[in-house]
C-alpha positions as CSV (number, residue, x, y, z in Angstrom):
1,X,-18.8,-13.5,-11.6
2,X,-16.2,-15.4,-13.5
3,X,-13.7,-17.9,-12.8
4,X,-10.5,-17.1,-11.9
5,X,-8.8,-17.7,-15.0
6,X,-5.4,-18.7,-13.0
7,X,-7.5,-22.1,-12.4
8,X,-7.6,-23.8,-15.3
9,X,-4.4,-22.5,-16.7
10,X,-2.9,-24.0,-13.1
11,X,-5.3,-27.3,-14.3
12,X,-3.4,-27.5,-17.1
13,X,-0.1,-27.3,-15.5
14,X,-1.0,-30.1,-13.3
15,X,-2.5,-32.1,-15.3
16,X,-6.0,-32.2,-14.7
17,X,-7.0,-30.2,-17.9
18,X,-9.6,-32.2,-19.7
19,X,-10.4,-34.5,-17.3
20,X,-13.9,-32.9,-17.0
21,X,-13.4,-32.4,-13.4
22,X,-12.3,-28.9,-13.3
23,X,-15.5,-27.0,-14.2
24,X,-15.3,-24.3,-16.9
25,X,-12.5,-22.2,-17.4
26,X,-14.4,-19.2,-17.7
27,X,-17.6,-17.5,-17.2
28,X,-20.3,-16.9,-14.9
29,X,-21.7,-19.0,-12.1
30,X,-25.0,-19.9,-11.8
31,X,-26.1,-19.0,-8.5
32,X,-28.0,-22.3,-7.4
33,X,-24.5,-23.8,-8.2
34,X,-22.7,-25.4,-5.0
35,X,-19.4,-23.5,-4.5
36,X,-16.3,-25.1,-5.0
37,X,-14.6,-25.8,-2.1
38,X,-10.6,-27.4,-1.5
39,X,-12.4,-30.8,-2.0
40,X,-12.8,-31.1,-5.4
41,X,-10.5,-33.1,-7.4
42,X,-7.8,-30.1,-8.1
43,X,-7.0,-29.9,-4.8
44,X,-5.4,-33.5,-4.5
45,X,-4.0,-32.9,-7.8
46,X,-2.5,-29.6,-7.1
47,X,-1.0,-31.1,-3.6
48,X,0.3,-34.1,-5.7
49,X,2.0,-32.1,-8.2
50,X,3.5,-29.8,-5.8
51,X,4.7,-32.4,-3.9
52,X,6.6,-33.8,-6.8
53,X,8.2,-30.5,-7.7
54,X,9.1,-29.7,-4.2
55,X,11.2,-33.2,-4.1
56,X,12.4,-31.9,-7.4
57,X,13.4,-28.4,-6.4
58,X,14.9,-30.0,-3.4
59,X,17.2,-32.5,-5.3
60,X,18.5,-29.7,-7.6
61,X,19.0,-27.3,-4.7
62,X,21.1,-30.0,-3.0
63,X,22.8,-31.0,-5.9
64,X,24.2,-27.6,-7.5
65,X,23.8,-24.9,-5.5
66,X,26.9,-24.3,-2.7
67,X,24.4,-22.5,-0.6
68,X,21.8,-25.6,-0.2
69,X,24.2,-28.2,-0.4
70,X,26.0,-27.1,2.6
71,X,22.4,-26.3,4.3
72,X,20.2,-28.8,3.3
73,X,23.0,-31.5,4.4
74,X,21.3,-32.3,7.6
75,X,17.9,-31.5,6.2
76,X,15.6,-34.8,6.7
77,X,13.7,-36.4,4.0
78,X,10.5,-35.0,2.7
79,X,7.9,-37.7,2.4
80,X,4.7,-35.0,2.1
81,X,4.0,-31.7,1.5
82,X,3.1,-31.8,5.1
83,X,7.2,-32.1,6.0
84,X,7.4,-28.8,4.5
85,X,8.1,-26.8,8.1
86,X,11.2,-29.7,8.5
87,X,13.4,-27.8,6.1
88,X,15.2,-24.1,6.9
89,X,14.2,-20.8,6.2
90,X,16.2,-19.0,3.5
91,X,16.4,-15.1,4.7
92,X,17.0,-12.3,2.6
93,X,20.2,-11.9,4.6
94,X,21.6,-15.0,2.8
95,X,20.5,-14.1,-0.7
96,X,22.5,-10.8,0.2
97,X,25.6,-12.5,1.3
98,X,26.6,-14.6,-1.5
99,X,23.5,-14.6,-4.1
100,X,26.0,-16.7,-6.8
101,X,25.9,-19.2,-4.1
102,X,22.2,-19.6,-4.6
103,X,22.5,-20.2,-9.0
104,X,21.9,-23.7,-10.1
105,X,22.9,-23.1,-13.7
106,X,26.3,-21.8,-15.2
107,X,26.7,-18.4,-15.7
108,X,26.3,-18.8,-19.3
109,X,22.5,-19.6,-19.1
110,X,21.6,-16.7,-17.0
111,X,19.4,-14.3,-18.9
112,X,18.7,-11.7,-16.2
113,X,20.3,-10.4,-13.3
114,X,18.5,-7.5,-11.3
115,X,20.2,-6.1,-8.1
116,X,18.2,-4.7,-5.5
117,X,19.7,-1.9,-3.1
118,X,19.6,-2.8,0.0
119,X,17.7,-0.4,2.8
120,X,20.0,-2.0,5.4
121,X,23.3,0.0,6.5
122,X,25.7,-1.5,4.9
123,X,24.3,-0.9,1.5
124,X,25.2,-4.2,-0.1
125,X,22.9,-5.3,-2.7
126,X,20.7,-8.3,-3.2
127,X,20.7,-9.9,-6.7
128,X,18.5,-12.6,-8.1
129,X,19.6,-14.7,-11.0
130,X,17.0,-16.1,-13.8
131,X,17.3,-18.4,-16.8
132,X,15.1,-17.9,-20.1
133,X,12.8,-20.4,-18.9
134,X,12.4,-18.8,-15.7
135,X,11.7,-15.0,-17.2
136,X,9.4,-17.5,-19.7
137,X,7.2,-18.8,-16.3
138,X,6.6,-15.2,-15.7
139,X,5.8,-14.2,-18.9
140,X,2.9,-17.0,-18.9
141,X,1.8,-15.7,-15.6
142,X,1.3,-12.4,-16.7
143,X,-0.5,-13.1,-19.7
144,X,-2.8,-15.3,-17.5
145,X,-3.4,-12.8,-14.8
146,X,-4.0,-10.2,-16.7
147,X,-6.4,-11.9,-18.6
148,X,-8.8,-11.4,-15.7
149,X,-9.7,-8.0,-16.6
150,X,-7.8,-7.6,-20.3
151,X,-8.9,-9.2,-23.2
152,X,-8.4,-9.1,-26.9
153,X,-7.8,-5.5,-28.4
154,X,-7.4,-3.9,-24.8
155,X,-4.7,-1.4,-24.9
156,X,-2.7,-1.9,-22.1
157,X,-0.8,1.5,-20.7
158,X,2.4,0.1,-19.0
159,X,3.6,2.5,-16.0
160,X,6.1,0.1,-14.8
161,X,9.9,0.0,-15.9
162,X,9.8,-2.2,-19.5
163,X,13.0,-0.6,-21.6
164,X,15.8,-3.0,-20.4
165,X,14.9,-6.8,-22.1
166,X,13.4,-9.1,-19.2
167,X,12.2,-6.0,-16.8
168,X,8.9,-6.1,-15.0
169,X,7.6,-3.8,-17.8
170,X,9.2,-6.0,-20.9
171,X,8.0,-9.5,-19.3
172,X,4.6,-8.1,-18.8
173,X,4.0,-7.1,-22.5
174,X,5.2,-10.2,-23.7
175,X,2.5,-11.6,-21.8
176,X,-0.3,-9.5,-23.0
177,X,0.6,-9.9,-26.4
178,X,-0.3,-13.6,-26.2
179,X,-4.0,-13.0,-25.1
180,X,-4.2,-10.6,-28.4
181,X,-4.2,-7.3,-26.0
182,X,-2.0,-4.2,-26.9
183,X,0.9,-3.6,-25.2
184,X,2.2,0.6,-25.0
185,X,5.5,0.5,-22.7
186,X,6.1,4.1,-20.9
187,X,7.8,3.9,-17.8
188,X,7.1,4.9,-14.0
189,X,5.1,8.2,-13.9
190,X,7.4,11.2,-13.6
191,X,5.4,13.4,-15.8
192,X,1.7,12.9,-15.3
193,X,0.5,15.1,-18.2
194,X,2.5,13.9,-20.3
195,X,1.5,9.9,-19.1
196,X,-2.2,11.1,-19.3
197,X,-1.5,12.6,-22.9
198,X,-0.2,9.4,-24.0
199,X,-2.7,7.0,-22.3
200,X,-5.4,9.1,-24.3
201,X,-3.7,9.2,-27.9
202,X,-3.3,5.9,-27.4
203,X,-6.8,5.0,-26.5
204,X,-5.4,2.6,-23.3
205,X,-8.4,0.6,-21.9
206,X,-6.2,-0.9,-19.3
207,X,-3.6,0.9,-16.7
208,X,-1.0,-0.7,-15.1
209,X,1.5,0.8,-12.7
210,X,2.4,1.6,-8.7
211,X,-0.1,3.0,-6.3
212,X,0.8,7.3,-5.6
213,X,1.5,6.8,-9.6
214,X,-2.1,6.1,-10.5
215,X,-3.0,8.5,-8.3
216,X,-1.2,11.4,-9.0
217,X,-2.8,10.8,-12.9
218,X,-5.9,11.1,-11.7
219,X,-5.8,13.7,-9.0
220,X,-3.5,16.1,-11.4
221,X,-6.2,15.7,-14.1
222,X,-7.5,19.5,-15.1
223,X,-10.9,19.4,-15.1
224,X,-12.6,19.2,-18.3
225,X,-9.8,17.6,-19.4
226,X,-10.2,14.2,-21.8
227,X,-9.8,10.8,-20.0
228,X,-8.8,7.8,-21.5
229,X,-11.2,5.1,-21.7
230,X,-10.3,3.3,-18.9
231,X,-12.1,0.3,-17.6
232,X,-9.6,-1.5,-15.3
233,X,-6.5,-0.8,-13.0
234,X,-4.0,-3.0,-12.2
235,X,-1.9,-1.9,-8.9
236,X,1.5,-3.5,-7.8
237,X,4.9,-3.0,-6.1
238,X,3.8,-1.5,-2.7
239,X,0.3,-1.7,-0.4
240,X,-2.8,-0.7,-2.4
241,X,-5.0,1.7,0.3
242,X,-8.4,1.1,-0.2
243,X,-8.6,4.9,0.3
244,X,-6.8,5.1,-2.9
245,X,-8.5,2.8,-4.8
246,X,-11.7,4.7,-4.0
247,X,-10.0,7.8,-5.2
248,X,-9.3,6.1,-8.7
249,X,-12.4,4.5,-9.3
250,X,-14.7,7.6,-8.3
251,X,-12.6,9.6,-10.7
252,X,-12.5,7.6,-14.1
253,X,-15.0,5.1,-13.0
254,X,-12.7,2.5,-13.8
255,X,-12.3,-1.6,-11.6
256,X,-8.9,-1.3,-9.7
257,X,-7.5,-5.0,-8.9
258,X,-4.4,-5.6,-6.8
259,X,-1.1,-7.5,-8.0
260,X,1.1,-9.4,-5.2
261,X,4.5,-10.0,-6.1
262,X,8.0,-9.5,-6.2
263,X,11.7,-9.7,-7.4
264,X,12.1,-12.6,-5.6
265,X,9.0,-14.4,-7.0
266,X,10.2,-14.3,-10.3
267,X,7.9,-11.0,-10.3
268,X,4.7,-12.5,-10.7
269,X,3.1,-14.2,-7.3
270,X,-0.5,-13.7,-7.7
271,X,-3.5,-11.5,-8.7
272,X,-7.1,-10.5,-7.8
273,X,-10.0,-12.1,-9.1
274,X,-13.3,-10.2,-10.1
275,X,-13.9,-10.7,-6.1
276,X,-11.0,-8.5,-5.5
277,X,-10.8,-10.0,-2.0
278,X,-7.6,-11.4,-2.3
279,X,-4.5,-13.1,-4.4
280,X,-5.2,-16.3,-5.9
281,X,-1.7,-17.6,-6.4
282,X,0.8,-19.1,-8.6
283,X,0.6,-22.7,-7.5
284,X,2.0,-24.5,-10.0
285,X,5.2,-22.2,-9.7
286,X,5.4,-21.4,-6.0
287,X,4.3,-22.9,-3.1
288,X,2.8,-20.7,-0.4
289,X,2.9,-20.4,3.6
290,X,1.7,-18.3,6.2
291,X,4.0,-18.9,9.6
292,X,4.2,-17.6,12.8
293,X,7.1,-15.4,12.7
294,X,8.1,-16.2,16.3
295,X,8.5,-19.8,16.3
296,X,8.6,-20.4,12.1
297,X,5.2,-22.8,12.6
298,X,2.1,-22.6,10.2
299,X,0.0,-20.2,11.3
300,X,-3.7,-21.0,12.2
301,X,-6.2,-20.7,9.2
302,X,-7.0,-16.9,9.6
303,X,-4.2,-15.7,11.5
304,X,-1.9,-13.6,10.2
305,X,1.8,-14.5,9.7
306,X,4.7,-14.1,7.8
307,X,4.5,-15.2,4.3
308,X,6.8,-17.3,3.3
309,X,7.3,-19.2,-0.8
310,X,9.3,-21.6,-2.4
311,X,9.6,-21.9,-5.9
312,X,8.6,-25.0,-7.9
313,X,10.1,-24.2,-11.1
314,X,13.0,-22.4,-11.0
315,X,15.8,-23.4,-12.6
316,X,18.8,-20.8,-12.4
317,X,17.9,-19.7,-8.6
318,X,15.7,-21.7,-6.8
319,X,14.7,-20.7,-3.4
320,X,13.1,-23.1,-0.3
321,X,11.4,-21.5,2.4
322,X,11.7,-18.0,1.4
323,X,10.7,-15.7,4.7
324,X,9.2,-12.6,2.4
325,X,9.2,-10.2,5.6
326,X,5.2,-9.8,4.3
327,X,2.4,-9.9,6.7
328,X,-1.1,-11.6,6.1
329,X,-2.9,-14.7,6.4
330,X,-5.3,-17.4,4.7
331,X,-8.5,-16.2,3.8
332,X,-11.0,-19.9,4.2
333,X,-14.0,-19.1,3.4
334,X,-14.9,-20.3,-0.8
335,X,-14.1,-17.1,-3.3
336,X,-16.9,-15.8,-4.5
337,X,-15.6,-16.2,-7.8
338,X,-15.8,-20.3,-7.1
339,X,-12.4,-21.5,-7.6
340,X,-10.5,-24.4,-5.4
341,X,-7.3,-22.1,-5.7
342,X,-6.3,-20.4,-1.9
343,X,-6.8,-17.1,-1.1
344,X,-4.1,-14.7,0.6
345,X,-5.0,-11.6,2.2
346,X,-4.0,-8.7,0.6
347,X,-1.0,-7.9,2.1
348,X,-1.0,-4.4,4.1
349,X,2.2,-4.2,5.8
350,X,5.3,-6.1,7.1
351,X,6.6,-7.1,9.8
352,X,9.0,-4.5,10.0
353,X,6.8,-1.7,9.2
354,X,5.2,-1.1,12.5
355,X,6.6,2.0,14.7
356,X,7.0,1.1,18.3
357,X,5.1,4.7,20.0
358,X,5.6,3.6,23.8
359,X,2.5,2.1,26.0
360,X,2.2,-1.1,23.6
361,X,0.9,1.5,20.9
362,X,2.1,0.5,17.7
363,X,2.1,3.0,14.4
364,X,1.3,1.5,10.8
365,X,2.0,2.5,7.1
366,X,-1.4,1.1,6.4
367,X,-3.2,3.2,8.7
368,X,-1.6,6.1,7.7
369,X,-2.6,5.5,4.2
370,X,-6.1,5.0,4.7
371,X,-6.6,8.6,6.8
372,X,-4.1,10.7,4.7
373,X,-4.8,9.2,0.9
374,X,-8.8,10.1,1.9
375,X,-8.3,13.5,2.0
376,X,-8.6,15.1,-1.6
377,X,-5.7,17.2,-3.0
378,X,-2.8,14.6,-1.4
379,X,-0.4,13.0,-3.8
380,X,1.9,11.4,-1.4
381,X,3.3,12.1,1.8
382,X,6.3,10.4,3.6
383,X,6.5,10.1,7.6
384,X,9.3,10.3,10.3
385,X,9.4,9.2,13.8
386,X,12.1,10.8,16.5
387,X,12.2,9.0,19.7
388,X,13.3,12.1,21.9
389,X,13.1,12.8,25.8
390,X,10.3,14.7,25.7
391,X,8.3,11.3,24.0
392,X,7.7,10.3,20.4
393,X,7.4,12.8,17.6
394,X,6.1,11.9,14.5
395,X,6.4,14.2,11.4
396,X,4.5,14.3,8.1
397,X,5.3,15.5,5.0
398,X,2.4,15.9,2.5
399,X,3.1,16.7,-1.2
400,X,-0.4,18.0,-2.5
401,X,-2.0,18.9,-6.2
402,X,-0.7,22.5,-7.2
403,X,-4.4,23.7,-7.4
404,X,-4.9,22.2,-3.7
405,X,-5.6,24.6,-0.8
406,X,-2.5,23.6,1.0
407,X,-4.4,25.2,4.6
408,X,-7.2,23.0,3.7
409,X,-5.5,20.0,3.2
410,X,-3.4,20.4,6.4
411,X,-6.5,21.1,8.9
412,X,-8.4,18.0,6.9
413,X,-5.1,15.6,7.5
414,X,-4.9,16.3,10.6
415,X,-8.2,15.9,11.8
416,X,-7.5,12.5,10.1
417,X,-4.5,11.9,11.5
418,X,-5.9,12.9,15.1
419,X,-8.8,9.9,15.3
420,X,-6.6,7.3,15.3
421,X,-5.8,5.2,18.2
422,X,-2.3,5.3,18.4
423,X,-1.7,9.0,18.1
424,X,-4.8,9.8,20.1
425,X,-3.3,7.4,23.1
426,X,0.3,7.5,23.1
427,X,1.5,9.9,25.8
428,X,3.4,13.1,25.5
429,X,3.2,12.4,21.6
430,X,4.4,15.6,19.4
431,X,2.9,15.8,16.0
432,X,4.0,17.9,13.2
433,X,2.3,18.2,9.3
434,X,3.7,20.1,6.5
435,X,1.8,20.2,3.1
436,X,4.1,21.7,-0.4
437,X,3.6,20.9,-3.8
438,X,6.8,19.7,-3.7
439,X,8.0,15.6,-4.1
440,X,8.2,14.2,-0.9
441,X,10.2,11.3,-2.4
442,X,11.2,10.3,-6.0
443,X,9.3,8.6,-8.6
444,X,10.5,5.1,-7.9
445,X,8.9,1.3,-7.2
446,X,10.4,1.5,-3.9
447,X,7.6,0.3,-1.0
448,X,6.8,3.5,1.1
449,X,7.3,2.6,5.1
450,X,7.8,4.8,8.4
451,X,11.1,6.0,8.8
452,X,12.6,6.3,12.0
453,X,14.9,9.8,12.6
């Protein structure tokens, strides 16, 4: 199994490239070798250099932004990294209410502005402000990360947005284009003939895209119909289900890895490694908690909390103590892959994702996923929850395959749906399922959650 390649370019970073210390920056392991643990010498190098940018982030923060200047004011000294949990949370909340307040640069060096709508009620959006250098950080990222599982000559199918100069889409094949692979922009899937037509004209190696995208590709696939010779998938923008990962990987026999990021991380935040256990991170860039989301402490090694970043490097909107709203935890144990870099969880859900069902019952996207995405012929589904008199009903919407027994599907989701705790325990629980060929929502990179009726 190889090295993460995120360590030695995060070596480099910080310094510690060529300094013999930092093992190989690629290939495999032998076996007999001792794993790498947080002791070796990147770790104290890593923490030293994050330091420094923090203090440096900090300083800029205080100095030109009205928003950090006014809250950092009574903000005590940082003389660690340890004096981290000292300084206040940023919220989405305040990003919302004045984002210019947040901009460290003149308006003149801002290269990208992307507005998010918000999901709040009163629908004002959330923008996030970079500079060049700051789309460049990203770009450098993605070349890196990708190069876990892309290498020279891969064609790389792009599913993600990449018309509009500094998208997600755009960044990312500016990135692949320095490790030598082949970049072939198309856009979210709308049309999944026509993405599959593409993918093999083109000869794409490599897929990149959103979760139900994938899988509409392959589950829409005639049979006896040509595939493209895929070898790896790259999922981001919501919760990967491992159901749905089996689903791609039976059908084109292809190595799905998970992407964790978003707007707010300048895109990029981190990536599996050939482990696929986990994110190793962008360390150098961003600096990474887990809290408790009650009282805003670090959370124990292990135990899940509310992520939380800061970024080390931006220039045109940094952000301290970013509360992400994500849900997941340290794993501690050494990657198989050997690197010193930390592992997060694959983040499954957040912390305002649960539905409340009564009787500390408690219903999750997640476990939705897993029984609903396992049964063949579904493409997505979207799910409501009424809190009436009579007790909580939950309806589900199915869109299946148009060659998809829609009677089939129904009795085989339901029998899913019906072993799991929640909906088996909560009383006087109603439950509805519908299957159609029709959309259940549209093609967008929005992340799918429980609505409540």
């Amino acid at each position: 199994m190889r090295l993460t390649p995120l360590e030695p370019w995060i070596a480099k970073k910080t310094g510690r490239a060529g300094t013999g210390e930092c093992g190989p920056e690629s290939g495999e392991r032998d076996s007999h070798d001792p794993p790498r643990t947080t002791h070796d010498a990147l770790r104290p190098s890593l923490a030293s250099y994050q330091f420094a940018r923090l203090k440096a982030t900090v300083e800029l923060a205080r100095a030109r932004s009205r928003y950090y200047r006014e809250r950092l004011a009574k903000a005590p000294e940082i003389e660690t990294l340890d004096d981290l949990p000292r300084l206040p949370f940023t919220t989405a909340e305040d990003v919302r209410a004045d984002p210019l307040a947040f901009v460290c640069v003149s308006q003149d060096e801002i290269a990208r502005v992307v507005t998010l709508d918000s999901s709040g009620t009163t629908g004002t959006p959330k923008r996030l402000y970079f500079t060049k250098a700051d789309q460049e950080l990203t770009i450098d990222f993605f070349g890196v990360g990708m190069s876990t599982f892309t290498g020279p000559g891969d064609r790389v199918l792009i599913l993600l947005p990449g018309e509009t100069p500094g998208s997600v889409g755009d960044l990312l094949a500016k990135g692949l284009e320095r490790i030598g692979a082949v970049p072939i922009k198309h856009g979210p899937v709308r049309d999944p003939a026509a993405a599959r037509a593409l993918a093999v004209r083109e000869a794409a190696t490599v897929m990149v895209g959103v979760p139900t995208h994938l899988l509409r590709l392959v589950r829409t696939t005639p049979p006896g119909e040509a595939l493209p010779p895929v070898h790896s998938v790259l999922l981001s923008t919501d919760h990967v289900p491992q159901a749905l990962v089996h689903a791609i990987e039976n059908a084109w026999g292809c190595t799905v890895y998970n992407h964790y990021g978003m707007t707010e991380t300048g895109q990029g935040g981190g990536v599996d490694c050939e482990a696929r256990r986990g994110y190793h991170l962008r360390e150098a860039d961003l600096l990474y908690e887990v809290i408790d989301p009650t009282t805003g402490r670090p959370s124990a090694p292990g135990t899940m909390g509310e992520v939380v970043f800061t970024t080390l490097t931006r220039e045109g909107m940094p952000l301290i103590r970013y509360r992400t709203g994500d849900y997941g935890h340290w794993i501690e144990t050494p990657c198989p892959c050997g690197t010193r870099l930390r592992t997060l969880s694959h983040i499954t859900t957040r912390l305002s994702g649960p539905v409340d069902l009564g009787s500390g019952l408690w219903l999750t996207q997640p476990d939705l996923d897993e029984a609903i995405f396992a049964v063949d012929g579904v493409l997505n589904f979207a799910t409501e929850v009424a809190r009436i008199e009579a007790g909580p009903h939950v309806s589900v919407a199915i869109q299946t395959t148009p060659t998809a027994n829609p009677d089939t599907v129904r009795a085989e989701a339901l029998n899913a749906l019906r072993a799991l705790p929640p909906l088996t325990a909560a009383p006087r629980l109603s439950l509805d399922l519908q299957c159609s060929t029709e959309p259940v929502s549209p093609p967008t990179l929005a992340k799918r959650s429980i609505k409540l009726a």
